[in-house]
C-alpha positions, 0 to 999 in steps of 0.5 A, a space after each residue: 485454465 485451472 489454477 490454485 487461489 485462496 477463496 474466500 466464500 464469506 464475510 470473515 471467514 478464513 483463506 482456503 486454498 482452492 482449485 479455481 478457473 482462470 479464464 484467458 486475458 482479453 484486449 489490454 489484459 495480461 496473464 501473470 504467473 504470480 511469483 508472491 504477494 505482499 500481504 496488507 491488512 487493506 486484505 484483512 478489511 476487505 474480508 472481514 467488513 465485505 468491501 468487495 462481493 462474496 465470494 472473492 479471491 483477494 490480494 492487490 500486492 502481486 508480483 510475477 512473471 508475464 505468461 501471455 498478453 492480450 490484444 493491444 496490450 504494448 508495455 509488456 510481453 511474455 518473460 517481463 517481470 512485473 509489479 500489480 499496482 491497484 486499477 485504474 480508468 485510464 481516461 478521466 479527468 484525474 488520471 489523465 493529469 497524473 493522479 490515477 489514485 483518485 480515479 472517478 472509478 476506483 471504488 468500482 474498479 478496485 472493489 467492484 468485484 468485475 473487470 472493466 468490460 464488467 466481466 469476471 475473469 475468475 470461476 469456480 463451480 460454474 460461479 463467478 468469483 470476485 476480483 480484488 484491485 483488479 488483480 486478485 493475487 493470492 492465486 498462483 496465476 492473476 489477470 490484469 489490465 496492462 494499466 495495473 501492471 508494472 515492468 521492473 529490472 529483473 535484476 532484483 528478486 522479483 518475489 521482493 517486489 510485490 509491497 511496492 504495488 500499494 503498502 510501501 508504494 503509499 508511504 514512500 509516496 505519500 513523502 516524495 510525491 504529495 508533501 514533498 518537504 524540502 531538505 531540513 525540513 521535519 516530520 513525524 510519522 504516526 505508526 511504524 508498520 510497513 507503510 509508516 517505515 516506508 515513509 520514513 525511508 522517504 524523510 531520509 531520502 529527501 533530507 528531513 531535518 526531524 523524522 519522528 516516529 511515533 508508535 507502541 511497539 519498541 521493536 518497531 521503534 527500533 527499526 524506524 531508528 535504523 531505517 532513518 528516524 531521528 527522534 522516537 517516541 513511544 506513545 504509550 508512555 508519553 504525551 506526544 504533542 508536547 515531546 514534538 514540540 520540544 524536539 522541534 521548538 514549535 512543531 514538525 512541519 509536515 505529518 503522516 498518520 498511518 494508523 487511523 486512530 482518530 486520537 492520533 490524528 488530533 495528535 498529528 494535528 496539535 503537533 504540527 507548526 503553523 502551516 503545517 501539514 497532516 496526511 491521511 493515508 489510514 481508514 478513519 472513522 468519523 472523528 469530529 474536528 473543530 475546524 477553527 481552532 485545529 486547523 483555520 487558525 494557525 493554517 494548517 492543512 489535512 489531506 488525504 492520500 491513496 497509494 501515495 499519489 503515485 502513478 505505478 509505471 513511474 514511480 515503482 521503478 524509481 523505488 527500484 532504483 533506490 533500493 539498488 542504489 541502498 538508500 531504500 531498503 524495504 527488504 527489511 521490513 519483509 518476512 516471507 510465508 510459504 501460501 499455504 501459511 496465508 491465515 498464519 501470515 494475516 495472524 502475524 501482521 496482526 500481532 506485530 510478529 511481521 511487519 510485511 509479510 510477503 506469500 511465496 506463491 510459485 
């Protein structure tokens, strides 16, 4: 089937929106009619460093309706609405004990470019074109594999959706499934884009003693305050570690550093107390730790986490529930851009106009 996707032929160029050729959904597979998709700036990078072959039709945070469904596929039929979450093997050793975000295949499955049978679903000019996280959803039609896809209550806004499949899915998750801190416990959350914001609804959730968020933005800080921080801190005009301390009397317990800043990961360790705990869920570049005195002796632990740990099928329902319920509401991290306004909505992001801005797609 013909449909319209933004294209993108080479490495740092612009979205064009494209005719393109879909081809029908094979065994396990599902046919979506994306509804929106939430626009992260993992899209960005991918674009701009080449993470995925050219020529490639990106974007992972889809929403929609299903259209049509592939031999075996069972969670799902035709009028479900569902969220795209990222691929996944279904069968090694680390999805099968609940952690599909560290497939031994998810390099290959979410930036390979192929579906899993190593084929293409997408073609234009008699040309293969890539997949992005198994889904490419800045298409107004996407294939997906049933593992990707996510069944949520059709009585929310389904063009809403779509952050929860990876942004506001990692720092909400990063919280309720990886650190898990217990009721009076606290935390600082370094950067308050979409998946720092998200992590802070989590704190609140949960019942953190101290959420602190830390960032440069007032505009940003401000919201962290109405979504749930106690304390905030813009970094441009203080020394963080020392503040932490103070507000704390010794250290938060647990750690988030969004923004993969290798300055503010040393900032995200220094501040935590003995026995604390930093998450890595922003791209770092190399950084050297001296591992003795940073984290060995007072007992500290890093640890990175992809999309929050979550297993999709259970975890964005839960989300769902907790937006309904108005203790999560990540509504209002969310602008939306008509398709046609995709380079615009990246520009925003990069700026800070939109902290998750979603494309309205069909």
């Amino acid at each position: 089937m013909k449909i319209k996707a933004a294209v993108t032929h080479s490495m740092g160029e612009e979205f064009k929106i494209e005719e393109v050729e879909l081809s029908d959904p094979k065994a396990n597979e599902v046919l979506i009619k994306v509804v929106a998709s939430g626009v992260c700036h993992t899209d960005a990078v991918a674009r701009d460093i080449g993470l995925s072959p050219f020529p490639a039709v990106f974007g992972h945070e889809g929403s929609g309706i299903v259209e049509k469904v592939g031999e075996g596929v069972r969670t799902v039929q035709p009028g479900d609405h569902v969220v795209l979450s990222y691929a996944s093997c279904g069968h090694c050793e680390n999805c099968l004990t609940g952690h599909p975000s560290v497939c031994v295949d998810f390099n290959a499955l979410n930036f390979g470019g192929k579906m899993e049978d190593g084929t293409h679903r997408l073609h234009q000019h008699h040309h293969e074109l890539s997949t992005f996280f198994g889904q490419s959803s800045f298409g107004t039609y996407a294939i997906a594999n049933e593992r990707n896809v996510v069944k949520v209550d059709k009585d929310v806004d389904i063009a809403l959706l779509g952050p929860l499949g990876c942004g506001i899915q990692t720092g909400s998750g990063t919280v309720l499934n990886k650190l898990r801190p217990p009721f009076g416990s606290s935390i600082a959350i370094y950067g308050t884009g979409a998946v720092g914001l998200s992590a802070i609804m989590a704190a609140k959730i949960v019942g953190c003693k101290h959420i602190i968020a830390i960032d440069i933005h007032e505009s940003r800080l401000e919201l962290a305050k109405e979504l749930g921080a106690t304390y905030v801190i813009n970094s441009k005009h203080a020394d963080v570690v020392k503040e932490i301390k103070e507000v704390t009397k010794g250290g938060t317990h647990y750690g988030i550093d969004t923004t993969g800043v290798p300055i503010v990961v040393r900032q995200g360790l220094q501040a935590l107390r003995p026995l604390g705990q930093l998450a890595i869920v922003g791209v770092t570049p190399e950084m050297n730790i001296n591992v003795h005195e940073e984290i060995m002796a007072e007992g500290k632990t890093m640890v990175g986490v992809i999309e929050g740990d979550a297993v999709p099928q259970l975890f964005i329902p839960e989300l769902v529930e907790y937006f309904k319920k108005g203790m999560f509401p990540f509504d209002k991290l969310v602008k939306f851009y008509d398709f046609t306004q995709i380079n615009d909505a990246f520009e925003d992001s990069k700026k800070g106009v939109a902290i998750k801005p979603i494309l309205k797609i069909s």
